[in-house]
C-alpha positions as CSV (number, residue, x, y, z in Angstrom):
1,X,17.2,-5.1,-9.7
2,X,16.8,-8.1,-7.3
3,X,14.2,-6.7,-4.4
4,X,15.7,-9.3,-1.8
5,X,18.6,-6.6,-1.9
6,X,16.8,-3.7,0.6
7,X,15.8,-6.6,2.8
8,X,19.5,-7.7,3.6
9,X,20.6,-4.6,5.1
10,X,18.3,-5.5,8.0
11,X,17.3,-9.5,7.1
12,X,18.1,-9.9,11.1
13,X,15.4,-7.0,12.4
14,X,13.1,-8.8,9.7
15,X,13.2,-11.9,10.6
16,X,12.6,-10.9,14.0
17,X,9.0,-9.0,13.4
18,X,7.8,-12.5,12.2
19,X,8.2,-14.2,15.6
20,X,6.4,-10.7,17.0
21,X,3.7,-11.2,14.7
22,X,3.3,-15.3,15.5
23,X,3.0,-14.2,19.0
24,X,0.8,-11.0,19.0
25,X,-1.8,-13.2,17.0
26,X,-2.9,-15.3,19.7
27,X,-6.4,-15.6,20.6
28,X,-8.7,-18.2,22.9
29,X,-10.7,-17.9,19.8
30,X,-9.2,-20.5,17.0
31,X,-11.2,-18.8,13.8
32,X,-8.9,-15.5,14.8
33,X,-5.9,-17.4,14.8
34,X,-6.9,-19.4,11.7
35,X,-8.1,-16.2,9.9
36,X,-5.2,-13.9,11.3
37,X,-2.3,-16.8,10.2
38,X,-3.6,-17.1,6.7
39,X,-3.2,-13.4,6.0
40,X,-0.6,-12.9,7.6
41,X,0.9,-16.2,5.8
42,X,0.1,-14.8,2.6
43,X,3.6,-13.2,2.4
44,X,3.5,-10.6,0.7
45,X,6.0,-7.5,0.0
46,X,5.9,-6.4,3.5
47,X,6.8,-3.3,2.4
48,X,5.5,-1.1,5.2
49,X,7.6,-2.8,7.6
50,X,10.8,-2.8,5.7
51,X,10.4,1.3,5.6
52,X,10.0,1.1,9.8
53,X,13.4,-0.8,9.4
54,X,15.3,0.3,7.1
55,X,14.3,4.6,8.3
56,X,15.1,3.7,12.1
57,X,18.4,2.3,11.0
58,X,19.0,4.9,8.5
59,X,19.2,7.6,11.8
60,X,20.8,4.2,14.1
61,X,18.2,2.9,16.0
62,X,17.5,-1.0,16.0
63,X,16.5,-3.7,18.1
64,X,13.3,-4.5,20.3
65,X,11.3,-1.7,19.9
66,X,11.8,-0.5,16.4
67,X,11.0,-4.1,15.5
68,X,7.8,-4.1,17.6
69,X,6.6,-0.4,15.8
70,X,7.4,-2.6,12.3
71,X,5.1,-5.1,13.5
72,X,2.3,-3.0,14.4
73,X,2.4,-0.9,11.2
74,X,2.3,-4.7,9.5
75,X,-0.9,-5.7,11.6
76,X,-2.5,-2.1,10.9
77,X,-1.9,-2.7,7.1
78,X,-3.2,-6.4,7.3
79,X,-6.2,-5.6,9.1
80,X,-7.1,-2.6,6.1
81,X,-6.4,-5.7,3.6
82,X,-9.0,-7.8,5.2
83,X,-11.6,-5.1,5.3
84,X,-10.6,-4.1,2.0
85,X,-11.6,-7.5,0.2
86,X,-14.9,-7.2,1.9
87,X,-15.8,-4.0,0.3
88,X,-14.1,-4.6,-2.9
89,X,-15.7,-8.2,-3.1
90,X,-12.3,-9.6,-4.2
91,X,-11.8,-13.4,-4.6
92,X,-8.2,-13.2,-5.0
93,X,-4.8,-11.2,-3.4
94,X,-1.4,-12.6,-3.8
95,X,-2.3,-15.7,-5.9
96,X,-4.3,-17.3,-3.6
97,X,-8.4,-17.1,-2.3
98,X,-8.7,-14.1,0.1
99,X,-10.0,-14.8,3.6
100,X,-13.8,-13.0,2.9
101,X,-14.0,-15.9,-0.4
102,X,-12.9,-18.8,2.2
103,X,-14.7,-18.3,5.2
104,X,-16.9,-15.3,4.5
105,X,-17.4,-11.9,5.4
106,X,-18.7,-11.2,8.7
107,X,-15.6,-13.7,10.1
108,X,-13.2,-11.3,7.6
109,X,-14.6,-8.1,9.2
110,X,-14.3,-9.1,12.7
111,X,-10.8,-10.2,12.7
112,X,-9.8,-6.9,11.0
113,X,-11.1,-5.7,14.0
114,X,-9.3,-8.1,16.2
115,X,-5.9,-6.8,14.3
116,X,-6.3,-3.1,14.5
117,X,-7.5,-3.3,17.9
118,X,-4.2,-5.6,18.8
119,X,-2.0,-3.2,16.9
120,X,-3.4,-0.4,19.4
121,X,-2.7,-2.4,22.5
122,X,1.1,-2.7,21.3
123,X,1.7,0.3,20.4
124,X,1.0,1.2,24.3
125,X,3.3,-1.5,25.0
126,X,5.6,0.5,22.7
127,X,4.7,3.7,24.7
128,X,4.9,6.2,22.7
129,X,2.6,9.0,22.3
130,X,3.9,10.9,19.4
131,X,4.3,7.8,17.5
132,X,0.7,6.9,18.8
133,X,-0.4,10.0,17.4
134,X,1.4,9.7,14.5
135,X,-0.3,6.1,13.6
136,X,-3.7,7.2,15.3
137,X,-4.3,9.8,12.6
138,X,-2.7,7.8,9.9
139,X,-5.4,5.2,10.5
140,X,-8.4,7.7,10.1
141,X,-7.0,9.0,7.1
142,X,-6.8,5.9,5.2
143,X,-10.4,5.3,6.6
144,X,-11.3,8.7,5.5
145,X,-9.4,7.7,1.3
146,X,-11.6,4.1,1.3
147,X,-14.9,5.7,1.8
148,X,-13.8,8.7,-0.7
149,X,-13.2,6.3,-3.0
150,X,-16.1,4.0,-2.1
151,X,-18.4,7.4,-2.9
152,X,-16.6,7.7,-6.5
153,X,-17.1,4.1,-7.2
154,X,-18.9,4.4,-11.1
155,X,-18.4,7.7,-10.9
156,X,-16.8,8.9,-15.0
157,X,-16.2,12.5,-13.4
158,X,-13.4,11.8,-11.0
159,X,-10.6,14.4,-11.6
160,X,-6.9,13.5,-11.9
161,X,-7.0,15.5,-8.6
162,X,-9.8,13.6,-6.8
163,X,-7.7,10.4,-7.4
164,X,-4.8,11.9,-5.8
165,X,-6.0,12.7,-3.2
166,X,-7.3,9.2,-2.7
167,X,-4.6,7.0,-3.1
168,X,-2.3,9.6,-1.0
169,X,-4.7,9.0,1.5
170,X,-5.5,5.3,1.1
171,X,-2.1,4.0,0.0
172,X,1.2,6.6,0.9
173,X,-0.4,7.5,4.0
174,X,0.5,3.7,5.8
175,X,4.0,4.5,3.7
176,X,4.2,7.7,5.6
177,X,3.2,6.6,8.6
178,X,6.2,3.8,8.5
179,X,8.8,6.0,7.5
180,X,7.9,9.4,9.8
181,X,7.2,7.0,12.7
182,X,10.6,5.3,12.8
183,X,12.3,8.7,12.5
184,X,10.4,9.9,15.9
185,X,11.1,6.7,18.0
186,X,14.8,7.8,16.8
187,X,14.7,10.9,18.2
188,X,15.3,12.3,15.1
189,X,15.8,16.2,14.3
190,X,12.8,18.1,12.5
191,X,14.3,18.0,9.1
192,X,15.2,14.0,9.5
193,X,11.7,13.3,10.5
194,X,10.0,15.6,7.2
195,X,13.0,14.1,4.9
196,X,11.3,10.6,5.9
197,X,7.9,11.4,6.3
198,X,8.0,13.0,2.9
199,X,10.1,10.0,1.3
200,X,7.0,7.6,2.6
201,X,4.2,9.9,0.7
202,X,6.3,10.1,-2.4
203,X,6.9,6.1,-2.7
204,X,3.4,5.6,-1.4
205,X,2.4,7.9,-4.5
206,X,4.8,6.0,-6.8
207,X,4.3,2.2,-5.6
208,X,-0.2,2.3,-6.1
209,X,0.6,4.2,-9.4
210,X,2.0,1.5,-10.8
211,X,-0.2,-0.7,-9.3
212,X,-2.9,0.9,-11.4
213,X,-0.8,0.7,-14.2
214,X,-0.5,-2.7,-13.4
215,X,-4.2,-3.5,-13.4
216,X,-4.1,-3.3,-17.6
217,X,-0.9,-4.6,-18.5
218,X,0.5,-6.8,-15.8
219,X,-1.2,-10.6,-15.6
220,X,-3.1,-12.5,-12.9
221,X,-0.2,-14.9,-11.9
222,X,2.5,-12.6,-11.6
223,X,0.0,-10.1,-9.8
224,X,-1.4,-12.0,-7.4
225,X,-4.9,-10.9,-8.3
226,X,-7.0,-10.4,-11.1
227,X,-6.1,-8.1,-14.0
228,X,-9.0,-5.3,-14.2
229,X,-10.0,-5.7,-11.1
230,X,-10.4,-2.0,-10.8
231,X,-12.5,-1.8,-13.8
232,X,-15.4,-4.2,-12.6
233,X,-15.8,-2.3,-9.7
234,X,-15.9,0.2,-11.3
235,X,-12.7,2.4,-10.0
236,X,-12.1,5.2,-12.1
237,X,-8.2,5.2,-11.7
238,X,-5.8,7.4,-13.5
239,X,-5.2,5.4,-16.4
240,X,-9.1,5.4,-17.4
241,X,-9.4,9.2,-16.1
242,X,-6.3,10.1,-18.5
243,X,-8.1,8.2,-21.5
244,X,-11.3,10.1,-20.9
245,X,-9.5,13.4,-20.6
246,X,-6.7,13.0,-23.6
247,X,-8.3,9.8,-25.9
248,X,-10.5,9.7,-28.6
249,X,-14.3,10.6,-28.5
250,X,-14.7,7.0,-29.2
251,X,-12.0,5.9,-26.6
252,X,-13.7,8.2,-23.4
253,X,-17.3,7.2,-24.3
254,X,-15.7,3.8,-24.3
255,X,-14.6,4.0,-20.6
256,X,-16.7,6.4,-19.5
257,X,-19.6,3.7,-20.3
258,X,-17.4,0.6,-18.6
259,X,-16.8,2.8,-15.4
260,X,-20.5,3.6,-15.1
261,X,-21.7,-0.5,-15.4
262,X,-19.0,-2.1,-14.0
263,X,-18.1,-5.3,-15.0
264,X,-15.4,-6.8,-17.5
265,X,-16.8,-7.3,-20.7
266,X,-15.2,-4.4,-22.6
267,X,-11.7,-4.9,-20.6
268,X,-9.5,-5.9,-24.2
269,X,-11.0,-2.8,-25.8
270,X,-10.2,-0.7,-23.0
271,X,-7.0,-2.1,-22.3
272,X,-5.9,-1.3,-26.4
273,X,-7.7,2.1,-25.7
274,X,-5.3,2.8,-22.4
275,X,-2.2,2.0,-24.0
276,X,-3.3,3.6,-27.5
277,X,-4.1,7.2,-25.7
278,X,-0.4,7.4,-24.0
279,X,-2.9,6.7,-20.7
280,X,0.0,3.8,-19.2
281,X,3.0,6.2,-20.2
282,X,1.6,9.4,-18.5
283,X,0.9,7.1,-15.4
284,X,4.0,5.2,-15.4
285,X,6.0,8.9,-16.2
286,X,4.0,10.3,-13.0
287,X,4.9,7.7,-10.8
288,X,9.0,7.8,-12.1
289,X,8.3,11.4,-11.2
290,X,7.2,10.8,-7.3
291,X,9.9,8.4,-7.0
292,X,12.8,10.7,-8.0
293,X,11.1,12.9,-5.5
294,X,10.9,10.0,-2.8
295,X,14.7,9.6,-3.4
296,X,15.8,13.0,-3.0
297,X,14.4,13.2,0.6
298,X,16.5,10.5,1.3
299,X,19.6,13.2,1.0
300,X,19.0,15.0,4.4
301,X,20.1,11.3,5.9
302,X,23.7,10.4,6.3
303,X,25.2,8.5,4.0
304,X,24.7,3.8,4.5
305,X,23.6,0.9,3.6
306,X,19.6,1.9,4.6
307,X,19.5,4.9,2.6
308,X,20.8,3.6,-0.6
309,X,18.8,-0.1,0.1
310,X,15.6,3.3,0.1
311,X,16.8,4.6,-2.8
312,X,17.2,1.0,-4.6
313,X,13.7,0.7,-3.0
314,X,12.1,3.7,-4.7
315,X,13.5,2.6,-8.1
316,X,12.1,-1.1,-8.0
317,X,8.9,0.4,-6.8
318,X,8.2,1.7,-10.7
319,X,10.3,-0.8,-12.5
320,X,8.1,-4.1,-11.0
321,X,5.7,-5.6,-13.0
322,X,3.9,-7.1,-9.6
């Protein structure tokens, strides 16, 4: 499955939100603009925007304004990235130094700032205040799932249902966000605007499952980033919670132990032990799972283009290996 494919439907809408975004982050200060274009830059799925597009044209809105909520969700997720590599210390996202290695933290920090705050000052331009509320709330959830999972950093006892609720709240919540935001700028009926909200949760779910699958079987240059990452900062994720659950004595002391320090010095053993234990099939079955259930939300939409490019969406979300 070729991903360019759910772009094309709306390549025109797409191509529009990067002007938007070229525009929206000017500043009298230069670092901003320097920081802000690197990021930005970067590339990228640009996932979170594509759902803005693709669920607004699903129910037959387009144009100005739909583009203009696509390019705020894209500035709220790019400002979360920046703080993100502060507090996870990362050197690397999407093959290339991240901003906090190349010109430092406090710089990285403060033009997250600059971001989110310019995000809020178009979505009044966008003037709408259930979508406002919609994104206002989204924001402190996903606030709310980074220090949840800041406080469980190390921490061998996570439950399977601690972890879910952290990446729902840290990951699908932006995906929800997207997708039930587009449905109310398009006036949509109650059960449109669930269908997509729920269909954003679901794929959210589904897409940072496999990216913790990803973080023991994938590789650094078709990641973008390092391969056990998650394991040197010590992230108990589901694949290591599964293995302490299900694998051997020898396996969950194995983990357990790496989780508690930190650091990658046991990451071949604990890769072998995560694929030995049936830890990557139970992740990769769960996130399959969440994305059948992401794609049948998608039937309370008429039938296009949009809604099978969501569905073709949902399906490359658990077959990519980046």
């Amino acid at each position: 499955m070729q991903p360019q494919s759910f772009y094309q439907v709306v390549a025109e809408d797409f191509a529009a939100i990067d002007g938007i975004i070229r525009q929206q982050l000017s500043s009298r200060v230069p670092l901003v603009e320097k920081i802000g274009d690197y990021i930005i830059s970067a590339g990228g799925k640009r996932l979170r925007p594509l759902l803005v597009l693709l669920s607004g044209n699903a129910l037959g809105i387009r144009g100005d304004r739909l583009q203009l909520l696509a390019a705020i969700i894209e500035f709220l997720h790019t400002s979360t990235l920046l703080h993100d590599d502060v507090v996870d210390m990362s050197g690397m996202r999407r093959g290339r130094s991240t901003a906090n290695a190349l010109w430092g933290n406090a710089p990285s920090v403060l033009v997250g700032d600059f971001l989110y705050a310019r995000s809020f000052e178009m979505m009044v331009k966008l003037g709408s205040m259930p979508v406002m509320e919609i994104i206002s709330q989204a924001t402190r959830v996903i606030a709310e799932g980074e220090v949840l999972q800041l406080t469980k950093v190390r921490d061998a006892s996570t439950t399977e249902a601690t972890y879910m609720e952290v990446i729902r709240a840290k990951t699908a919540m932006l995906f929800e966000a997207s997708t039930h935001s587009a449905a109310t700028l398009a006036g949509a009926g109650e059960a449109e605007r669930e269908a997509l909200r729920g269909y954003g949760d679901f794929l959210g779910i589904a897409f940072q499952l496999v990216d913790d699958l990803l973080d023991y079987k994938g590789d650094a240059e078709t990641l973008g980033k390092n391969v056990g990452d998650d394991l040197a900062e010590g992230k108990p994720t589901l694949p290591l919670i599964y293995t302490m659950r299900e694998g051997t004595p020898e396996q969950a002391a194995l983990v357990r132990q790496a989780i508690q320090k930190g650091g990658l010095e046991d990451l071949q053993p604990i890769c072998a032990a995560v694929e030995a234990c049936g830890a990557l099939d139970y992740t990769a079955r769960l996130a399959q799972e969440y994305a059948e259930r992401a794609i049948a939300c998608l039937e309370a939409l008429p039938a296009s283009p949009y809604r099978d490019a969501m569905a073709d969406l949902a399906r490359f979300a658990v077959a990519r290996t980046y």
